[in-house]
N, C-alpha and C positions, 0 to 999 in steps of 0.2 A: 325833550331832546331824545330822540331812539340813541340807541348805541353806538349807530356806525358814525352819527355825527359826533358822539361821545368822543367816541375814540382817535378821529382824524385830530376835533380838539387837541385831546391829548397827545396825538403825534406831535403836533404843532406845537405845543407845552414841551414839549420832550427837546426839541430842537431848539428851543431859545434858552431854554434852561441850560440846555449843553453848552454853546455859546460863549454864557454866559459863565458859567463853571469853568470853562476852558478859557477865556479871557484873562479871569483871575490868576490860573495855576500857571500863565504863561510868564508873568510877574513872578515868580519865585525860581530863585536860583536853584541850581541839581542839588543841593547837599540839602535844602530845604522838601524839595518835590519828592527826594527819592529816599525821606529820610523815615527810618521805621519807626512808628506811631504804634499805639493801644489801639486795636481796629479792627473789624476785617481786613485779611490781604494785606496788614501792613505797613502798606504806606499810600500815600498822596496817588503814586502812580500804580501801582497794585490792585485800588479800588478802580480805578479809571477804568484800567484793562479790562476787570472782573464785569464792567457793567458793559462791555462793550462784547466782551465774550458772551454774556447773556441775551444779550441784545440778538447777536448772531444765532444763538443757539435757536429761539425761541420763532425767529424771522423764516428762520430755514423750516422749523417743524411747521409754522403757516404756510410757506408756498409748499409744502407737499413732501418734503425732504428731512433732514435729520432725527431719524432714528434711533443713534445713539446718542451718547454724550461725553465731551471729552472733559477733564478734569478741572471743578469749576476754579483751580488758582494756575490756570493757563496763560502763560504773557504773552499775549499777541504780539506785543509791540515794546522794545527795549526805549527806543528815542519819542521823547514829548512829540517834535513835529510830525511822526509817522503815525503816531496811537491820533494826534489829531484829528490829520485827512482821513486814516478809518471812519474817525467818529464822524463826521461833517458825511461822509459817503454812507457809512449806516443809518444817521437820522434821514437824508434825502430818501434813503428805501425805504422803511419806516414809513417817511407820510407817501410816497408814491403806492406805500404796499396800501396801504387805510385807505387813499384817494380812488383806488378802483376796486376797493372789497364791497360784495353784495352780500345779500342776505344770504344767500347758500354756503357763503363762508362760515357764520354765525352756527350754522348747522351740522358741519361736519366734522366728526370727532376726529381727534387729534392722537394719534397713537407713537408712543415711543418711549426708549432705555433711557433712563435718567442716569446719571453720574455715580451711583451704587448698583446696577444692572437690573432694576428693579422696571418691570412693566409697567408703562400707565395711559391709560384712556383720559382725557381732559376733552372738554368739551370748549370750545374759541371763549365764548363771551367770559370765563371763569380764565383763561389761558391768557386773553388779551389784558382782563384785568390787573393779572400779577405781573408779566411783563411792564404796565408804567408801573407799579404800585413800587416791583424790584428795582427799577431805575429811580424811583424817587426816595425809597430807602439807602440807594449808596450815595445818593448824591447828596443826602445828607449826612452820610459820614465823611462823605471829603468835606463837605460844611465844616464839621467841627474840628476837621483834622487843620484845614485853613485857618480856624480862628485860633491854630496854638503858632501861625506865623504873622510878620509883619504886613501879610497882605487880607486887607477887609474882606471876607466872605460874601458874597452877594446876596440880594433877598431873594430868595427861589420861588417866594410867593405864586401860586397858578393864577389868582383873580388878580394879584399886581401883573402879572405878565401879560397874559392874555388880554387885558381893559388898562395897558399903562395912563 
């Protein structure tokens, strides 16, 4: 499998997984969702934001844009239902962005201020990597932040999801 088909995968993974994470937290009352955990960010809804702000961050420095970077415990979105539709509009860009990326993407370096003003040159295929790799690391903190409520945490499995 080259890369770019790699990666559409993985958009694709990224999307069902969301889903599928967002189905669950939608079952927990506010005093559960917004309630502050041992964690990154917090809480249930904190991490959400935080992978959805990265998600941004990262989408924009690919189509040619963001620069800088705003502060990575940024709350996009106060209300569940709104941080949702973000999220359902960011995965849809996401595989739209992978669905027409070429090889000349794979090739141009990526220049921009990260969140401490620190300069940095990244090259796509090492950029695109950490981008799922970061969304699969919060998404398993909201994992285990789920398993300290009444609602079952889902299996996030890639080869369960992608080959149900």
């Amino acid at each position: 499998m080259d890369l770019l088909t790699h990666f559409r995968m993985l958009a694709r993974y990224n999307r069902i997984a969301n889903e599928t994470l967002f189905e669950c937290c939608a079952r927990l009352d506010s005093a559960e969702y917004y309630k502050l955990r041992q964690g990154s960010f917090g809480s249930i809804h904190g991490l959400l934001n935080h992978i959805l702000l990265g998600d941004r961050i990262w989408m924009s420095r690919f189509e040619g844009e963001g620069r800088s970077t705003p502060r990575l415990d940024t709350v996009l979105f106060e209300n569940f239902d709104e941080l949702r539709t973000a999220r359902i509009g960011e995965d849809a860009r996401i595989e739209r962005f992978f669905e027409r990326a070429d090889s000349d993407f794979l090739k141009t370096p990526l220049h921009y201020i990260n969140s401490r003003g620190k300069a940095y040159t990244d090259l796509p295929p090492v950029a695109v990597s950490h981008l799922f790799n970061h969304q699969t690391h919060h998404r398993g903190q909201v994992h285990v932040m789920l398993s300290q409520t009444m609602v079952t945490p889902p299996s996030l499995d890639l080869h369960r999801i992608m080959n149900p």
